[in-house]
C-alpha positions, -999 to 999 in steps of 0.1 A, spaced: 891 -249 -163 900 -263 -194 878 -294 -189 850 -269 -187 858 -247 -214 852 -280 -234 821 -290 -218 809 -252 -224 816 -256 -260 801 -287 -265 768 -275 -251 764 -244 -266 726 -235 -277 714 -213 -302 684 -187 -299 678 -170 -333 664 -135 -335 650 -129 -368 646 -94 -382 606 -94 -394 603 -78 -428 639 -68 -427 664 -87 -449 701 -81 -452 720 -97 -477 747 -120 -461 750 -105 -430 745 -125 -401 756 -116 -362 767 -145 -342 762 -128 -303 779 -142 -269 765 -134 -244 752 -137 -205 715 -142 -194 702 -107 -180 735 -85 -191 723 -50 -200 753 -44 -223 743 -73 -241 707 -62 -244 725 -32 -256 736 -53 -282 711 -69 -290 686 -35 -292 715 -20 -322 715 -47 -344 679 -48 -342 675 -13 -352 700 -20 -379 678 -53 -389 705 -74 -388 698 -109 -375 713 -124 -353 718 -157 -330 721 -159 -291 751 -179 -271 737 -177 -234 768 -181 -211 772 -182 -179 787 -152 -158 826 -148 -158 827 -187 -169 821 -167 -202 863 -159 -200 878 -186 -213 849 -196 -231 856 -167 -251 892 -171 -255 883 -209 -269 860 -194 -297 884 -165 -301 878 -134 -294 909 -116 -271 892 -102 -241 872 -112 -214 839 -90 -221 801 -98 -232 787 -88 -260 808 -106 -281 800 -103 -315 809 -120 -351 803 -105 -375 810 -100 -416 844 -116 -408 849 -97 -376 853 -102 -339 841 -71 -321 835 -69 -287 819 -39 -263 793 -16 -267 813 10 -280 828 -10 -307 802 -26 -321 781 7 -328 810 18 -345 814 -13 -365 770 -15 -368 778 19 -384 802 8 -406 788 -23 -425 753 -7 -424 754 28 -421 714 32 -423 694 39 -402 727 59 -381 740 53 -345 758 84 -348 745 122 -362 764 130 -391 766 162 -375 801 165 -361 793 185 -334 760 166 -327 783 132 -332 805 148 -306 781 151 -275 763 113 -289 803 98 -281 806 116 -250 773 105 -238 780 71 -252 812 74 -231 795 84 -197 768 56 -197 797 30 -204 818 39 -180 805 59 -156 769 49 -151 770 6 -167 790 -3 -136 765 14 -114 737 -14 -120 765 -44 -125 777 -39 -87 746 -32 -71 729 -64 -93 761 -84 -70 754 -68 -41 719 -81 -43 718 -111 -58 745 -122 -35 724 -115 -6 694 -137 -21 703 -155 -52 666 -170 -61 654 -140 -84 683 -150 -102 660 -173 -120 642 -147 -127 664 -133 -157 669 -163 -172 641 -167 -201 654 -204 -212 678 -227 -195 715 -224 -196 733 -250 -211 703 -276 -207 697 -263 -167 666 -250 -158 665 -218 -144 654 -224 -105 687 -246 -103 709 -222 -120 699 -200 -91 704 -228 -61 740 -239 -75 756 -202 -87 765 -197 -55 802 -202 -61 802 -178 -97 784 -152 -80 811 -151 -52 835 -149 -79 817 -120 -99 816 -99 -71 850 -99 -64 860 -96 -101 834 -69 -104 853 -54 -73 814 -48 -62 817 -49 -23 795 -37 -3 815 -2 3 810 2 -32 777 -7 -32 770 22 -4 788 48 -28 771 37 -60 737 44 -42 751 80 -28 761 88 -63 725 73 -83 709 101 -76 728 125 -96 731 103 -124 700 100 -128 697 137 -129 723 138 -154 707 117 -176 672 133 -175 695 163 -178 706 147 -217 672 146 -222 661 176 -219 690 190 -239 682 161 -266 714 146 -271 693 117 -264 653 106 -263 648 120 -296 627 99 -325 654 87 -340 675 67 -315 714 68 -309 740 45 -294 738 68 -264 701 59 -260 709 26 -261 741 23 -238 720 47 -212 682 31 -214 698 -8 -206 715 7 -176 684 24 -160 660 -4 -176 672 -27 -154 675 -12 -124 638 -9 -126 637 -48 -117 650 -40 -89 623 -31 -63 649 -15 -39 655 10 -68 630 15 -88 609 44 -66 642 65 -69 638 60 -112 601 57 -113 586 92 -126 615 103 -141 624 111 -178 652 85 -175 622 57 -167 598 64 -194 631 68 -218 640 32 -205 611 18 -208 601 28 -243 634 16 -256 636 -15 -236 601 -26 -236 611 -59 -224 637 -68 -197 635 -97 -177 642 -102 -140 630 -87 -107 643 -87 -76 629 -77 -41 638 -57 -17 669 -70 1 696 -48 4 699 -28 41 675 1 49 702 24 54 722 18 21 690 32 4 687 67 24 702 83 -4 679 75 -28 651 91 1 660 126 -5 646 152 -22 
């Protein structure tokens, strides 16, 4: 593993993301991430609105553990983020930080009541719905790994996408069973999509998110449903909805699509009125 680690290291590749028309004085994000991640595209979609730059460390999935650990950062999770002297890493705490170093335009009302329900929301879609997507992308792509390809904009690490796909066999394995993303969970993730859907058209209608002005809530929720939209199994269930059109206008562009391949019966759920 450690032999790998090195050879990782020694391969990394760059992608920069510049900021048009938006300059901030010494402030530069260094991101680590993996190819196809939504809570990296979260990520990436804050510091955008913030108009900080940033540049790109594709990685490959949960190879990306002690990868991390060799460039330093203390837990296992993507996106990891340097930046102004720091190490931050999830969703949650890089809004905060985002907030912190560059306070305008806000992830968070100044509102403290409004900042309240933008947290809890924030909360919700990170651990309650992220996971959702995560599992059923392993229960899929486990199944038939060739659209893996398809999320993969660039090669990783020098190998084209196609052959990512043939030989991730064994790190797809691995992710599913460190993603604990079986197929019973699989079965209850697509009982329980309905309603979170709901809920989150439900947040819409109240405004806590969807408004003009976008909020870390809006962009840890809108990744989540974005991608399941590339997944043709799913999408007629999301299609139509407020929770689609809210995805799509925040996440214009997501790579990736995957047919239909999980069991007919896992998707009755999604079916009902």
């Amino acid at each position: 593993m450690l032999a790998l680690t090195h050879l990782l290291l020694a391969r990394t590749q760059l992608y920069t993301k510049g900021m048009p028309g938006v300059t901030i004085a010494a402030m530069h994000a260094k991101v680590y991430g993996i190819p196809g991640s939504h809570p990296v595209r979260t990520g990436l979609l804050m510091l955008e609105r913030k108009g900080i730059p940033y540049d790109l460390i594709d990685m490959p999935s949960v190879l990306c553990r002690p990868y991390l650990r060799a460039v330093g950062f203390p837990g296992p999770t993507v996106p990891a983020v340097k930046l102004d002297g720091r190490k931050v890493q999830t969703t949650r705490g890089l809004s905060r930080v985002l907030d912190e170093v560059e306070p305008d335009p806000p992830l968070f009302p100044r509102d403290q009541e409004a900042r309240r329900q933008v947290e809890d929301t924030e909360r919700w879609g990170d651990e309650v719905l992220q996971p959702v997507p995560r599992r059923l992308s392993y229960a899929a792509l486990t199944r038939d790994r060739s659209p893996l390809a398809s999320f993969l904009e660039r090669p990783l690490f020098d190998v084209p996408p196609k052959a990512v796909a043939v030989t991730a066999g064994p790190i797809m394995a691995l992710g599913k069973r460190v993603n604990k993303a079986s197929d019973a969970t699989a079965r209850a993730d697509l009982e329980a999509l309905p309603g979170m859907l709901d809920h989150v058209d439900a947040l819409i209608a109240e405004g806590v998110i969807g408004g003009a002005e976008p909020n870390a809530a809006d962009f840890q929720i809108a990744t989540s449903v974005r991608l399941m939209l590339n997944f043709d199994d799913l999408a007629p269930a999301i299609i139509g909805r407020p929770a689609a059109e809210h995805a799509q206008r925040l996440v214009a562009h997501y790579p990736g699509n995957v047919p239909p391949v999980l069991p007919l019966e896992w998707l009755e759920p999604l079916r009902r009125p």
